[in-house]
SEKOLVO-214237 format. One record per residue (C-alpha): residue number from 1; x, y, z; residue in one letter. Coordinates in steps of 0.5 Angstrom, whole numbers. Example, Ala and Ser with C-alpha at 12.3 -4.5 7.8 and 13.67 -1.06 7.14 Angstrom:
BEGIN
{i: 1, X: 25, Y: -9, Z: 16, aa: A} .
{i: 2, X: 27, Y: -2, Z: 14, aa: S} .
//
This chain:
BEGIN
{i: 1, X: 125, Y: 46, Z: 163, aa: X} .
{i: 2, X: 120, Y: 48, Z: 158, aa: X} .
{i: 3, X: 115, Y: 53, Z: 159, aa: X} .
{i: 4, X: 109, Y: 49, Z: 158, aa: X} .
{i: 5, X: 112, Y: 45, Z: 164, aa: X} .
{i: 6, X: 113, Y: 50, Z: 168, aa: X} .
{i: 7, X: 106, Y: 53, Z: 167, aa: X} .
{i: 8, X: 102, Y: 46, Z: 169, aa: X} .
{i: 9, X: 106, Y: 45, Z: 175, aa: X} .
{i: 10, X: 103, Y: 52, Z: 177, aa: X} .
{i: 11, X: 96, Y: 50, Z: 176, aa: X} .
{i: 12, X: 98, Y: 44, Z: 180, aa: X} .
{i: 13, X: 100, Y: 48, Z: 185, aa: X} .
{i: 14, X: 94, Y: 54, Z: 185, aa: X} .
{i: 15, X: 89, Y: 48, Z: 184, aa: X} .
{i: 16, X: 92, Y: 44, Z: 190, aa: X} .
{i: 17, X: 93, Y: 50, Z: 194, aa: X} .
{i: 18, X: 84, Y: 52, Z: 192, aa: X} .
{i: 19, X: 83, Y: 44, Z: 194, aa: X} .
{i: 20, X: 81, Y: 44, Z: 187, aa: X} .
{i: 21, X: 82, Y: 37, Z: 187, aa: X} .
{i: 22, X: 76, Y: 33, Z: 189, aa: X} .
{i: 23, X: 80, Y: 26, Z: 188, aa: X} .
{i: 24, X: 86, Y: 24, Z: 189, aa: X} .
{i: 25, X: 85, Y: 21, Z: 182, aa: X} .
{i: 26, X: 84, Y: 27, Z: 179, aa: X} .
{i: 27, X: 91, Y: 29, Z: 183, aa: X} .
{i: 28, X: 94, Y: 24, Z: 182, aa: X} .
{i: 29, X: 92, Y: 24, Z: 174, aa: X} .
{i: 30, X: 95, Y: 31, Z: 174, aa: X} .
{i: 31, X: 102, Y: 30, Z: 177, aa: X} .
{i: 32, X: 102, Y: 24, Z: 172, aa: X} .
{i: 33, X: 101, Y: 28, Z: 165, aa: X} .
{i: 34, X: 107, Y: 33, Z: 168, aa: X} .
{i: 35, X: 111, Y: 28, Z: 170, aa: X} .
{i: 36, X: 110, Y: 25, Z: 163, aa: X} .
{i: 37, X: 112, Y: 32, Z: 159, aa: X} .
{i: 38, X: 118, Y: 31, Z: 163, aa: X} .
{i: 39, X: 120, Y: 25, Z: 161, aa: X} .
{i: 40, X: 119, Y: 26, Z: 153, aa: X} .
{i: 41, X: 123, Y: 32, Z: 154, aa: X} .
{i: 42, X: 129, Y: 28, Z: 158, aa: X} .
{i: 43, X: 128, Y: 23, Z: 151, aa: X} .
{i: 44, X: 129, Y: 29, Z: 148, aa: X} .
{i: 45, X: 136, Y: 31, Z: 150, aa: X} .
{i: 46, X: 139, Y: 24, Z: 152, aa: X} .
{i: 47, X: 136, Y: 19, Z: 146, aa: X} .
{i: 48, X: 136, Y: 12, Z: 148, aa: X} .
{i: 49, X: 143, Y: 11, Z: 145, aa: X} .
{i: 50, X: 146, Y: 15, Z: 150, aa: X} .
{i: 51, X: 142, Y: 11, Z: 156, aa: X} .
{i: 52, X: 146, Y: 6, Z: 158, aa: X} .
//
């Protein structure tokens, strides 16, 4: 996991935890950007070539 990653999943956490999140959206939009920094980091280990 990179360290970027690991720092958004804990403002995730503090900002869930303080009800920082107004919306469901803006939960929703930050569990989205974290969920796709790991996906680039998984196509960056495993190229499409070695996906079956």
């Amino acid at each position: 996991m990179t360290p970027e990653i690991f720092l958004k999943i804990e403002e995730l956490y503090v900002r869930a935890t303080l009800q920082d999140y107004k919306h469901p959206y803006d939960l929703a939009k930050a569990v989205e950007e974290i969920a796709d920094l790991a996906w680039d980091e998984v196509e960056k280990l495993y190229p499409q070539s070695m996906i079956p």
